[in-house]
C-alpha positions as CSV (number, residue, x, y, z in Angstrom):
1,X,-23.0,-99.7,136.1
2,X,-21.2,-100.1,139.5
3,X,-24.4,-98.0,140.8
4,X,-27.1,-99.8,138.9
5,X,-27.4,-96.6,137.0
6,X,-27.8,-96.5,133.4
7,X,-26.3,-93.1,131.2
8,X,-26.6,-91.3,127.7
9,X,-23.7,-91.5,126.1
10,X,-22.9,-89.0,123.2
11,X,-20.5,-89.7,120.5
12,X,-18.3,-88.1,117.5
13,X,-17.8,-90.3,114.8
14,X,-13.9,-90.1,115.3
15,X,-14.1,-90.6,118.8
16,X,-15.9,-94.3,118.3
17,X,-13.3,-95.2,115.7
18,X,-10.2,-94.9,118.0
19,X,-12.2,-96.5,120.5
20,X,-13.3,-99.8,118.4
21,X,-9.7,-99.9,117.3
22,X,-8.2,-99.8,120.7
23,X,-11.2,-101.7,122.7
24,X,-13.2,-103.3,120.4
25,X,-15.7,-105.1,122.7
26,X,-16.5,-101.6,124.0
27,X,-19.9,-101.2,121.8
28,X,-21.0,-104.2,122.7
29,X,-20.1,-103.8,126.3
30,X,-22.3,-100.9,126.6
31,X,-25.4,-102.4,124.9
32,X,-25.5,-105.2,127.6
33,X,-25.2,-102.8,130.0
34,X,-28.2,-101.1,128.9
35,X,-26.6,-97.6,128.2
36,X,-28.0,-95.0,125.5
37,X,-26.5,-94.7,122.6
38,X,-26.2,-90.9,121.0
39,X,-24.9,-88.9,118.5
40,X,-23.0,-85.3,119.1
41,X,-21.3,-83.1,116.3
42,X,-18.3,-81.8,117.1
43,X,-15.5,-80.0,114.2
44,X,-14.7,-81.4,111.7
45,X,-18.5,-81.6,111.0
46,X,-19.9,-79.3,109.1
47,X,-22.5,-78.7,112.2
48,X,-20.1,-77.5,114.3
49,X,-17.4,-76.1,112.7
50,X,-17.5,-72.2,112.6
51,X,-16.1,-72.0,108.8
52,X,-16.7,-69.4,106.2
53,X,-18.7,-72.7,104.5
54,X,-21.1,-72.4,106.9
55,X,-22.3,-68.9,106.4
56,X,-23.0,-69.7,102.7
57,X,-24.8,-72.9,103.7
58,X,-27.3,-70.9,105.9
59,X,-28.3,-69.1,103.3
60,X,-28.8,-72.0,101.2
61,X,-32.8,-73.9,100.5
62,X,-33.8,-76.7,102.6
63,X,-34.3,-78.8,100.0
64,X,-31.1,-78.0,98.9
65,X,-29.3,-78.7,102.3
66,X,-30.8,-81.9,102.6
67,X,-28.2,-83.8,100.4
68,X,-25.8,-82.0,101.9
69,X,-26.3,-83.4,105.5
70,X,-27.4,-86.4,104.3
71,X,-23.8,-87.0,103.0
72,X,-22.3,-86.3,106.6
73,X,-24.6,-88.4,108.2
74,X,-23.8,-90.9,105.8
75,X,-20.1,-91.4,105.5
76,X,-17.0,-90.7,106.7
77,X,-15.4,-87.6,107.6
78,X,-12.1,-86.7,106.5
79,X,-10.4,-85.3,109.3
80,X,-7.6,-83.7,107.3
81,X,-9.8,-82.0,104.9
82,X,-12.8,-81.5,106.5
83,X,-15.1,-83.5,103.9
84,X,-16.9,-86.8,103.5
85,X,-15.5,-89.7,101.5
86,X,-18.6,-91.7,99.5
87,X,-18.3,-95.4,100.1
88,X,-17.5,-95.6,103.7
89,X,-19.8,-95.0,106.2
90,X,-19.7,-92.1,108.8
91,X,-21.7,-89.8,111.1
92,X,-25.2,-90.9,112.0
93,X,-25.1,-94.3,110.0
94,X,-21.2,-94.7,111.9
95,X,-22.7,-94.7,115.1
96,X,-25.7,-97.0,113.8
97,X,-23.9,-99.4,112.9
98,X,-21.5,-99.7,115.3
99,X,-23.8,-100.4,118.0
100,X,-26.4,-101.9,116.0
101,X,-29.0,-99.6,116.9
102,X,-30.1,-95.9,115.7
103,X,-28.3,-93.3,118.5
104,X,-31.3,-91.8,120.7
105,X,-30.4,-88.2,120.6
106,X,-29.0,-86.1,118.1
107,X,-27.7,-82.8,119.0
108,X,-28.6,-79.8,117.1
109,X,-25.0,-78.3,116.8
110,X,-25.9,-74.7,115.5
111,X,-25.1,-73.1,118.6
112,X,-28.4,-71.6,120.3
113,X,-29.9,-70.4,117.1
114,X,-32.2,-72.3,114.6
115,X,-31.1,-72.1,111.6
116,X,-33.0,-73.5,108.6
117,X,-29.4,-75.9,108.1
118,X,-29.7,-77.1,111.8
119,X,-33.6,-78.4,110.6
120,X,-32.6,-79.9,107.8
121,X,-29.5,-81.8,109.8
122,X,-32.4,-82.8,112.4
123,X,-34.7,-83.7,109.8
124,X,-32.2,-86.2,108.3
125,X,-31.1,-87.9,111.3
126,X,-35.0,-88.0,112.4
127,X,-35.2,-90.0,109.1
128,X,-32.5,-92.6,110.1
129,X,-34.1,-93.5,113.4
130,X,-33.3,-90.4,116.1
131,X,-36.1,-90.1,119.0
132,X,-34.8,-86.9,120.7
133,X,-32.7,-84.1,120.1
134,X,-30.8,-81.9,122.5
135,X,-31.4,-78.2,122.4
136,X,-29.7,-77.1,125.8
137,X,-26.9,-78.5,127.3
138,X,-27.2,-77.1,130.8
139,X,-30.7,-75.8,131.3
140,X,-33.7,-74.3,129.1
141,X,-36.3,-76.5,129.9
142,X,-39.6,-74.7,130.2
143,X,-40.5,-75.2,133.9
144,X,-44.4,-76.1,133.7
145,X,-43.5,-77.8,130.4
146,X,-40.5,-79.9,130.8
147,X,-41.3,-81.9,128.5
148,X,-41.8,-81.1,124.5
149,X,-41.0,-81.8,121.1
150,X,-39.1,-79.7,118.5
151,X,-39.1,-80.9,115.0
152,X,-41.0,-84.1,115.6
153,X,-37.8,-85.2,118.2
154,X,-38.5,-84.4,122.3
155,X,-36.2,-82.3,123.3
156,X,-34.0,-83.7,126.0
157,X,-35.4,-81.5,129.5
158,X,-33.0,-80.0,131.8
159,X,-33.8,-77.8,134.6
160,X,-30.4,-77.0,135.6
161,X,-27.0,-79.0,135.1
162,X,-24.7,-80.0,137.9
163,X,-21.5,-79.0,135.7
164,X,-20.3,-75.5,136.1
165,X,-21.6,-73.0,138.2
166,X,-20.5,-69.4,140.0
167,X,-19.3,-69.5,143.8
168,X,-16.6,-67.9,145.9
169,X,-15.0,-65.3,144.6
170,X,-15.8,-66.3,141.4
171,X,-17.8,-63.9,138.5
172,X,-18.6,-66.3,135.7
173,X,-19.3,-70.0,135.7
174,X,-17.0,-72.5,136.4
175,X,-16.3,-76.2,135.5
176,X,-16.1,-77.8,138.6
177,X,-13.6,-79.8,137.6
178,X,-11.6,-76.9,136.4
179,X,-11.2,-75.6,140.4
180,X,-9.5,-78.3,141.7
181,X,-6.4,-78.0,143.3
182,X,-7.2,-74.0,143.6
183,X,-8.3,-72.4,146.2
184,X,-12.1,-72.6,145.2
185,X,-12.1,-75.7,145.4
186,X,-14.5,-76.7,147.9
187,X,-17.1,-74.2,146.6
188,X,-17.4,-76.4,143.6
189,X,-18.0,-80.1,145.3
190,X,-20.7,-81.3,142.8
191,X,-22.7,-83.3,145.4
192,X,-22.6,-80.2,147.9
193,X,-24.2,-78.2,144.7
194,X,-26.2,-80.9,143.9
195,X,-28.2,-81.1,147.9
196,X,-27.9,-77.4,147.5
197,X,-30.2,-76.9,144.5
198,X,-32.3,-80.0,145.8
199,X,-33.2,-77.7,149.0
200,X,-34.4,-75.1,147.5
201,X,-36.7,-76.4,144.5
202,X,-40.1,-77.1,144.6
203,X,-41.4,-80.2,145.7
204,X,-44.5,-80.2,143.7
205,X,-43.0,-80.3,140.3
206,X,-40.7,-82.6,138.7
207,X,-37.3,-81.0,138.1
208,X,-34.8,-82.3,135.1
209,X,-31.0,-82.5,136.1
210,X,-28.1,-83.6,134.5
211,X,-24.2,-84.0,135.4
212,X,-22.4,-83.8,131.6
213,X,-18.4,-84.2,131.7
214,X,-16.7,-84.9,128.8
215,X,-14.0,-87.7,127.6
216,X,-11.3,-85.5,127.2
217,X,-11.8,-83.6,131.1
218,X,-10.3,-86.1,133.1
219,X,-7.5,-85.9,130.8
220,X,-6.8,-82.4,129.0
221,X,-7.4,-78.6,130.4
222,X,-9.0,-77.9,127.2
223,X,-10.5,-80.7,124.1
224,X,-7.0,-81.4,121.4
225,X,-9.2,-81.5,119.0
226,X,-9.4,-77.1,119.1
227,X,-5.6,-77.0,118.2
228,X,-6.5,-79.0,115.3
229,X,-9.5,-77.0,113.9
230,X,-8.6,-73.4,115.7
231,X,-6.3,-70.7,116.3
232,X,-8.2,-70.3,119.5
233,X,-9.2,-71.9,122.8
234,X,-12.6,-70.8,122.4
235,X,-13.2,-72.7,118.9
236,X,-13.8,-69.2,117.1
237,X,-11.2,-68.6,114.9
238,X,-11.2,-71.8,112.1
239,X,-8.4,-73.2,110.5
240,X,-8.4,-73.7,106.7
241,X,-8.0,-77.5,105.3
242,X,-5.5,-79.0,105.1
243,X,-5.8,-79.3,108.6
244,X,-3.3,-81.2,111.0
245,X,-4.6,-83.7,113.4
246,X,-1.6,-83.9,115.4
247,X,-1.6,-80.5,116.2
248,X,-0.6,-79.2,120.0
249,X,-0.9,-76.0,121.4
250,X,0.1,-74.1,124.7
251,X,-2.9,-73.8,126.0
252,X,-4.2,-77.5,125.8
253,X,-2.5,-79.1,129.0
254,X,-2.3,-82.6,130.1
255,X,-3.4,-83.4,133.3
256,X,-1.4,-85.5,135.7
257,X,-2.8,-88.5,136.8
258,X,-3.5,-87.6,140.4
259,X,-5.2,-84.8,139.3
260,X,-7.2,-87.2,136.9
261,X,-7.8,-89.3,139.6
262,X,-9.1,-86.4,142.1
263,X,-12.0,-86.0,139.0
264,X,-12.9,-89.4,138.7
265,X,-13.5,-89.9,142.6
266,X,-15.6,-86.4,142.4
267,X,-17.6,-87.7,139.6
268,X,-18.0,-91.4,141.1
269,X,-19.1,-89.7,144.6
270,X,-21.8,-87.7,142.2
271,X,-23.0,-90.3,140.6
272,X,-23.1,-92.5,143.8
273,X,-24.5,-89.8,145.6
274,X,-27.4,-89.2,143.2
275,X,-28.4,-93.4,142.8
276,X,-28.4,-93.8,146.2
277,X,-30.6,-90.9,147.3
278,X,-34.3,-91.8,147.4
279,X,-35.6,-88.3,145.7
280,X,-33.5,-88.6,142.3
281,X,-34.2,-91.1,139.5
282,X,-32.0,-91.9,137.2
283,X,-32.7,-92.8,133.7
284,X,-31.7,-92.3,129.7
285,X,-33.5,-90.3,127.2
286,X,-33.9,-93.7,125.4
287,X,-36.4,-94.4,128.5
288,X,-38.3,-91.2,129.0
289,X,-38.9,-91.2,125.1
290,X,-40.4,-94.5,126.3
291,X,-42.9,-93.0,128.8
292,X,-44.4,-89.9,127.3
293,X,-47.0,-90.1,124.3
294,X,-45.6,-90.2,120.4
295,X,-47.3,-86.9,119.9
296,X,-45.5,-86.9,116.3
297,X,-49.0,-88.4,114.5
298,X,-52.2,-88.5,116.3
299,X,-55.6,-88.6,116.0
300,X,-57.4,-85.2,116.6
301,X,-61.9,-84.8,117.2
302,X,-63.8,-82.1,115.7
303,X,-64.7,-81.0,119.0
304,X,-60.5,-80.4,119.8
305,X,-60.5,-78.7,116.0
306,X,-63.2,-76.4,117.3
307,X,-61.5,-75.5,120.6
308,X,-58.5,-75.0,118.4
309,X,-60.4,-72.8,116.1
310,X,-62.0,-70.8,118.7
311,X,-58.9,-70.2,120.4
312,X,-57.0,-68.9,117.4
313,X,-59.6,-66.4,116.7
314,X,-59.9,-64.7,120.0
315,X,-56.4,-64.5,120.4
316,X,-55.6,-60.6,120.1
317,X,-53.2,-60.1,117.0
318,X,-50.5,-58.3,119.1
319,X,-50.0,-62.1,121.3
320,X,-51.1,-64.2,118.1
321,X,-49.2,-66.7,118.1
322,X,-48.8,-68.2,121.1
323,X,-45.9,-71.0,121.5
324,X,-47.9,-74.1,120.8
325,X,-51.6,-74.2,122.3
326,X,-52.8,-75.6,125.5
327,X,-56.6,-77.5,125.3
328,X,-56.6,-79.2,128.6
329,X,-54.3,-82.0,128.4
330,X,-53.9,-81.8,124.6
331,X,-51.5,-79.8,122.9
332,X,-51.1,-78.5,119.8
333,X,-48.1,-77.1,117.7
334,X,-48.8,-74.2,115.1
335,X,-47.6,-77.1,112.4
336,X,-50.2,-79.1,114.0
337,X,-52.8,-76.5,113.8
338,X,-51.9,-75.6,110.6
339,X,-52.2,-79.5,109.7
340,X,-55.0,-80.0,111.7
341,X,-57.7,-77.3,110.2
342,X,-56.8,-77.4,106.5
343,X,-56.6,-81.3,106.5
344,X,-60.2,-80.9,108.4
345,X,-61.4,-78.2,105.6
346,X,-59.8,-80.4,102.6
347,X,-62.1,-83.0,103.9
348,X,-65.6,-80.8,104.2
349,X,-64.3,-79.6,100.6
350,X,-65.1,-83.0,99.0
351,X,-67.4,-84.5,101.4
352,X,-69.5,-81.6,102.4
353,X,-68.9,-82.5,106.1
354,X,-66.7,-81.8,108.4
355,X,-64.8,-84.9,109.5
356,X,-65.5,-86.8,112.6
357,X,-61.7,-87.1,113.5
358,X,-58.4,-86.0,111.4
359,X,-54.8,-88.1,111.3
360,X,-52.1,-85.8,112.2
361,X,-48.9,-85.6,110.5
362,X,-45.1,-85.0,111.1
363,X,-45.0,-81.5,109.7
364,X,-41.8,-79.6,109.9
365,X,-42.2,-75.2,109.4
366,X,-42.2,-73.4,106.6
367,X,-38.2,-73.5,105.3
368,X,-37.9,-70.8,104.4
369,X,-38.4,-67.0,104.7
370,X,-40.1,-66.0,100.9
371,X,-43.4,-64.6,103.1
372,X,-45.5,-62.1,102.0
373,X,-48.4,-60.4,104.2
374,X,-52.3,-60.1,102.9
375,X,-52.0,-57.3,100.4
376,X,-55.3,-56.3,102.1
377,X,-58.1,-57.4,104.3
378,X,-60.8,-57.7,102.2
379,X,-63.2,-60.9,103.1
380,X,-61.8,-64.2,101.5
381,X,-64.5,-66.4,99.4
382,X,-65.2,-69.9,99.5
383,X,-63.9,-70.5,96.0
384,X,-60.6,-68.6,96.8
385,X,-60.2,-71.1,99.9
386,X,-61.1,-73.7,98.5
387,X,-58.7,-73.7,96.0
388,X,-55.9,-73.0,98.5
389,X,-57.6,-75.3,100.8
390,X,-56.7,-77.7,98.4
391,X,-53.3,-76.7,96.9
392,X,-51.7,-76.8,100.1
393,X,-53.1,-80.1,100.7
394,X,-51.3,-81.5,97.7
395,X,-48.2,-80.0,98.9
396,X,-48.8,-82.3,102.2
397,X,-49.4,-85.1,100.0
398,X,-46.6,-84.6,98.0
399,X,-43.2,-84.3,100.2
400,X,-44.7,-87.0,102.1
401,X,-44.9,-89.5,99.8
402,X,-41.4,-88.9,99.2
403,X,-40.6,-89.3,103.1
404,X,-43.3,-89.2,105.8
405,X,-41.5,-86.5,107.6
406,X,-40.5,-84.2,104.7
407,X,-43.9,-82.1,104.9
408,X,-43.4,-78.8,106.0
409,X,-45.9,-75.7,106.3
410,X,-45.8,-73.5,102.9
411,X,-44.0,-70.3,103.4
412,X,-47.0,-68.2,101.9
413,X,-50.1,-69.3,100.3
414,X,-51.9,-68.0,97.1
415,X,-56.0,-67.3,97.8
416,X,-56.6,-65.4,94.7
417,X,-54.6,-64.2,91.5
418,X,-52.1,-61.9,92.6
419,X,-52.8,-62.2,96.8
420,X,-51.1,-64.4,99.2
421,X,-51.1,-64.8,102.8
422,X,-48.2,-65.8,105.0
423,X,-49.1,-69.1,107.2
424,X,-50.2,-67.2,110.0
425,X,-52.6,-65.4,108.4
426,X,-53.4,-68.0,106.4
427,X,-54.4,-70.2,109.5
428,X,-56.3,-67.7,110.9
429,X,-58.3,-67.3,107.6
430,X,-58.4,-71.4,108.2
431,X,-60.1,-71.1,112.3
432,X,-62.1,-68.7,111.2
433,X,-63.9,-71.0,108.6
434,X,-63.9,-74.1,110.3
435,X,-65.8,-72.4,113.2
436,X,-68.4,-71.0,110.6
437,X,-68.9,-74.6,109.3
438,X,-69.1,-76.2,112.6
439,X,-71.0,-73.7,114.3
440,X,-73.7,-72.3,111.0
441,X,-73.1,-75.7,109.0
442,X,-72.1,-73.7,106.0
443,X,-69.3,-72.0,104.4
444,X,-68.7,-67.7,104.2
445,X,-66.6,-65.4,103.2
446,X,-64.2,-64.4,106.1
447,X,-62.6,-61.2,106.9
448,X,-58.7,-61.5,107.5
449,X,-56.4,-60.3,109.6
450,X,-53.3,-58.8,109.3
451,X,-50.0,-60.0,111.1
452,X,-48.3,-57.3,109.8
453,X,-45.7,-57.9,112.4
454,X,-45.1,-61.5,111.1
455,X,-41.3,-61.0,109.9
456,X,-40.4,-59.9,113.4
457,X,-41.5,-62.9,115.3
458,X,-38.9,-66.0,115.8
459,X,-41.1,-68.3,113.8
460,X,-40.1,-66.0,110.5
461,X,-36.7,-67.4,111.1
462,X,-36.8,-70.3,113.3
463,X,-39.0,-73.1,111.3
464,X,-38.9,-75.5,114.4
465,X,-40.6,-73.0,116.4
466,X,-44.1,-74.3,114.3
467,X,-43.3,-77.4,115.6
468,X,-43.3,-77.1,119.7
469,X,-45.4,-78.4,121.9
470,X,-45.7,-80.0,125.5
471,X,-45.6,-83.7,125.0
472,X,-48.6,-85.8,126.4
473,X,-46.9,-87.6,129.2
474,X,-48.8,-91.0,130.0
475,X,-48.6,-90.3,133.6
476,X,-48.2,-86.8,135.1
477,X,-45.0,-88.1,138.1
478,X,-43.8,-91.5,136.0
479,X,-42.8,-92.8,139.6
480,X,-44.0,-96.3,138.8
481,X,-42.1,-96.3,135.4
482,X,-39.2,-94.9,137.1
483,X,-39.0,-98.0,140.4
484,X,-39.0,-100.3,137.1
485,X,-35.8,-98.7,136.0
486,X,-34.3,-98.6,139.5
487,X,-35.3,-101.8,140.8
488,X,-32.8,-102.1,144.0
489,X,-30.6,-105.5,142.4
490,X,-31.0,-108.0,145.0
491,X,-27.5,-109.5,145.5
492,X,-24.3,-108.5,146.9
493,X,-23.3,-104.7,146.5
494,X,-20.7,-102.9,148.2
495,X,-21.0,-99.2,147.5
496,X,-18.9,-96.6,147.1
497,X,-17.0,-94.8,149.8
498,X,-18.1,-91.4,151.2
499,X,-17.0,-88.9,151.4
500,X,-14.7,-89.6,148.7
501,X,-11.9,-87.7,148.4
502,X,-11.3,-88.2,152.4
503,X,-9.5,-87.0,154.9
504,X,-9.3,-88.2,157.4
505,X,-11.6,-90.7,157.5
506,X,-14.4,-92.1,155.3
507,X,-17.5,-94.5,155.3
508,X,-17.7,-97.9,153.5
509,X,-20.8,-99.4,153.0
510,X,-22.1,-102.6,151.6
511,X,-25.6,-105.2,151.4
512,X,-25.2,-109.1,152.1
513,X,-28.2,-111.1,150.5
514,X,-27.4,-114.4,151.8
515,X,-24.6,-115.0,155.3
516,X,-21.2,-115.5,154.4
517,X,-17.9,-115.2,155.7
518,X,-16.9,-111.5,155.1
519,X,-13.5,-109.8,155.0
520,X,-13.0,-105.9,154.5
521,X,-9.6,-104.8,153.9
522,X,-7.5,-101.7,152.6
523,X,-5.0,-102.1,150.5
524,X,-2.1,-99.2,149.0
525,X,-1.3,-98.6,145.1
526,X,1.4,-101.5,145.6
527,X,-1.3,-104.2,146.7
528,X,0.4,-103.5,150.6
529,X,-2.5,-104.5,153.3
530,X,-3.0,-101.4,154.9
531,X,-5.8,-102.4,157.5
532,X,-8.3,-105.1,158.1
533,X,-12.2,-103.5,158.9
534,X,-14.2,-106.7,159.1
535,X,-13.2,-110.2,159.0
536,X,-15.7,-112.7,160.5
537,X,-19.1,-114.6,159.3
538,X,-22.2,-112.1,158.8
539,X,-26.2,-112.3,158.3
540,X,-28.3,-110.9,155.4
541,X,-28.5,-107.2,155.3
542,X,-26.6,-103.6,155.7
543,X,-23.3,-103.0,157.3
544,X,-21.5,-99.5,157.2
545,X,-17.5,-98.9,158.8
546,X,-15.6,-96.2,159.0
547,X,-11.7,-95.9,158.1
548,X,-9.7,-93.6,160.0
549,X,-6.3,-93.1,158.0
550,X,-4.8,-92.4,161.5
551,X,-5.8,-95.3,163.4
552,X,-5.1,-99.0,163.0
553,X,-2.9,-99.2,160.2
554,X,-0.3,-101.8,160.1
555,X,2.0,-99.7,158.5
556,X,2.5,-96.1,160.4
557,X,0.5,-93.3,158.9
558,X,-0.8,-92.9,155.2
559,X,0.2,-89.9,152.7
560,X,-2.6,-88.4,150.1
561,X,-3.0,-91.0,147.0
562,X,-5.2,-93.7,145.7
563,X,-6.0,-96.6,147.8
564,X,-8.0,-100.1,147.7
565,X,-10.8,-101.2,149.4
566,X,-11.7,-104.6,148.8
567,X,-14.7,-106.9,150.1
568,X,-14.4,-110.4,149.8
569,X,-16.8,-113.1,150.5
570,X,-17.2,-117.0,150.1
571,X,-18.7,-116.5,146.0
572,X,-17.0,-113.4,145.2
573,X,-14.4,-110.4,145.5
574,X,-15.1,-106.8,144.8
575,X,-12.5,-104.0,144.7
576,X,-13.1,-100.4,144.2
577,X,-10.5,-97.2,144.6
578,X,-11.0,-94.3,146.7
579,X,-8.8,-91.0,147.3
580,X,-6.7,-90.1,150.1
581,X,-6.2,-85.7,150.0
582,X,-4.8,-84.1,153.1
């Protein structure tokens, strides 16, 4: 806030109830502020805690594993035992409440891999309100489609992340934070990476970045919680309930507080640096959910169908299917596809014409992996289609009339007694009779293809691969969106120091709206006046002075700590901290 810049926030269900009990005007605090509100699983929950529970819950229906995350969205978690107690609430609905308002993001939690438990977790919290979902923590956005949606939620983009990295003499990456104090320390300055990376992208495309640190870096060299959960520091080796929350280890160590302080002046420089640089917005998933197209139920032409169609069929089986399809400036999932052409068909099976437009829905992939392939290639009637044609229409009916996003794609379809076609044959058997309809304005049998290879494709495993697609965005560089967000505030602001840590001397900035009579002063941890930068009546507009800790200081020479800077004017006083390091 002390930047005009507003942040995602991600919580743990525990985390927010220390936090309300210690501070309890914090929720409300960040809801005027205009921050986002998300959710994150961390252990206990079941979606990130590496138990032998969880390897019998993979293998588990979707149908079945619904209730099962329902409950730990629901209430709240035990953190002794690992469960969920009925009657209080917890997770998803926790954080709802709290802040009286359903969290933005939810984050997967399985770990890289899509597992048919991670949908169903998605699915429910998708249910209670969730907009977004965050597949990549540090990068995996695809770079000529940044933006996209997985399961119905847009996937929150990210280029590359200014949190860890490999420099120096260093092989893997590191936290930044982690190499203070060492003597790699200046090869991981997060505003030095940050201009780095900004040098050498390209200029015509809009690139996603994000800066993540965590609550518990600026206090602990690894997260407490892992002693509690894990034999391990790497969160790999679980604990069996009952577990103990007070739990220490040796190789969780508590920062000292100049140390802590050392992080917090990196990260405020970041964060200074990146709102006050005239190439980086900033903004909250929250607001880019705001600015791209709800792609999640749309209208779709005939004319689109029949591109679809067309390109389906002259896709060669060896590259069929592609990751989502690409008609211009529409795109298309396989769920939507899928969706799109049968709904279209179901239609032409009890009018007799194709429809002039079809109504997307929110389809989620097929959940699970009881495919078959053709058991041959002989042409498909109209009568066998039609039949499945409207079978499977029924089944879109049905689950979602019990919740508009609990339709999913059937893992295999039945054309005829005794032969079934797994969904991607079956929607090519779909293209290929829509585009006889459209094109011959009648029906035939087709001739099938065989995706023979279908169980080794991702989408056999992965059921929100059917649903990914580039999302629509209303404007192609949302610049004009983005200056509402970052409108420069029009009063008093005195900015942060830089560079910040200093040594030996450092800049201080500041904007006067209206003429005043201004005094700039230092001050030590004690409240001591150290030296006096400005102290006379100024105009309207930008002033920048520099401190040299060697020069006129009332009191001899300065050692490294925290000091004061504080700007005071006829209306108000501001103080803010910066860091001393020789």
């Amino acid at each position: 806030n002390k930047y005009k810049v507003k942040a995602d926030f991600y919580f743990v269900e525990q985390l927010v109830t220390n936090i309300q009990q210690i501070y309890p005007w914090f929720a409300d605090s960040l809801k005027i502020l205009g921050m986002d509100i998300n959710i994150h699983h961390r252990a206990p929950h079941i979606m990130s805690f590496k138990s032998s529970y969880i390897g019998s819950l993979i293998k588990m229906p979707f149908d079945s594993i619904v209730p099962i995350m329902t409950n730990y969205e629901n209430y709240q978690l035990d953190q002794v035992l690992g469960t969920y107690k009925t009657g209080i609430s917890g997770g998803y609905n926790f954080i709802k409440e709290t802040f009286g308002e359903p969290p933005t993001v939810v984050s997967r939690g399985d770990n890289g891999g899509y597992t048919t438990f991670g949908s169903a977790n998605a699915y429910v919290c998708k249910t209670m309100g969730a907009r977004a979902i965050m597949l990549f923590h540090e990068k995996g956005s695809d770079t000529n489609y940044p933006l996209y949606y997985s399961e119905g939620l847009l996937s929150r983009p990210v280029d590359f992340s200014v949190t860890r990295w490999i420099s120096g003499s260093q092989t893997e990456e590191q936290f930044w934070w982690d190499m203070i104090d060492t003597d790699e320390e200046q090869n991981f300055n997060p505003v030095q990476y940050l201009q780095t990376k900004m040098n050498s992208l390209d200029k015509t495309k809009l690139t996603f970045v994000n800066a993540i640190i965590h609550e518990t870096d600026f206090h602990y060299s690894l997260p407490p919680w892992r002693a509690c959960y894990y034999f391990d520091s790497l969160s790999t080796q679980p604990r069996l309930a009952p577990f103990d929350t007070t739990r220490t280890a040796t190789y969780i160590r508590v920062l000292d507080s100049l140390h802590e302080e050392k992080i917090w002046m990196k990260y405020d420089s970041l964060v200074q640096f990146a709102a006050s640089n005239q190439n980086i917005k900033t903004y909250t998933m929250k607001q880019l959910v705001g600015i791209v197209a709800d792609d999640r139920e749309r209208t779709v032409t005939r004319d689109l169908l029949k591109q679809l169609a067309t390109q389906i069929t002259t896709t060669p089986t060896n590259q069929f299917p592609p990751k989502y399809f690409v008609l211009g400036l529409d795109y298309f999932s396989l769920a939507d596809a899928f969706c799109g052409l049968n709904s279209a068909l179901n239609s032409y099976r009890i009018n007799a014409s194709l429809p002039a437009s079809i109504q997307l829905i929110d389809l989620l992939g097929p959940t699970d992996t009881l495919t078959e392939n053709l058991s041959s290639t002989s042409p498909v009637s109209w009568s066998d289609l039609n039949n499945a044609i409207r079978t499977t229409d029924s089944l879109f009916e049905h689950y979602t009339s019990i919740n508009r996003y609990f339709g999913r794609i059937p893992s295999k379809v039945l054309l005829a007694s005794g032969r079934y076609a797994n969904p991607l044959e079956y929607l090519y058997i779909l293209a290929s009779e829509y585009l006889s309809i459209d094109l011959n304005g009648t029906t035939s049998a087709v001739s099938p293809k065989q995706f023979s290879t279908y169980k080794s494709k991702q989408i056999y495993s992965m059921p929100a691969k059917w649903t990914e697609k580039p999302a629509r965005k209303i404007s192609s560089l949302p610049t004009e969106v983005f200056s509402k967000l970052n409108a420069v505030p029009k009063d008093f602001l005195l900015e942060q120091n830089y560079p910040n840590p200093f040594n030996p001397s450092t800049d201080i900035s500041y904007r006067l709206s209206a003429s005043s009579k201004i005094s700039l002063k230092i001050f030590n941890m004690l409240g001591g006046e150290i030296a006096t930068l400005v102290d006379e009546e100024q105009q309207p507009g930008i002033y920048k002075y520099n401190f040299n800790s060697k020069q006129n200081l009332i009191n001899g020479q300065l050692s490294s700590g925290v000091y004061f800077y504080q700007l005071q004017t006829e209306k108000f006083t501001v103080t803010k901290k910066m860091l001393l390091l020789k």
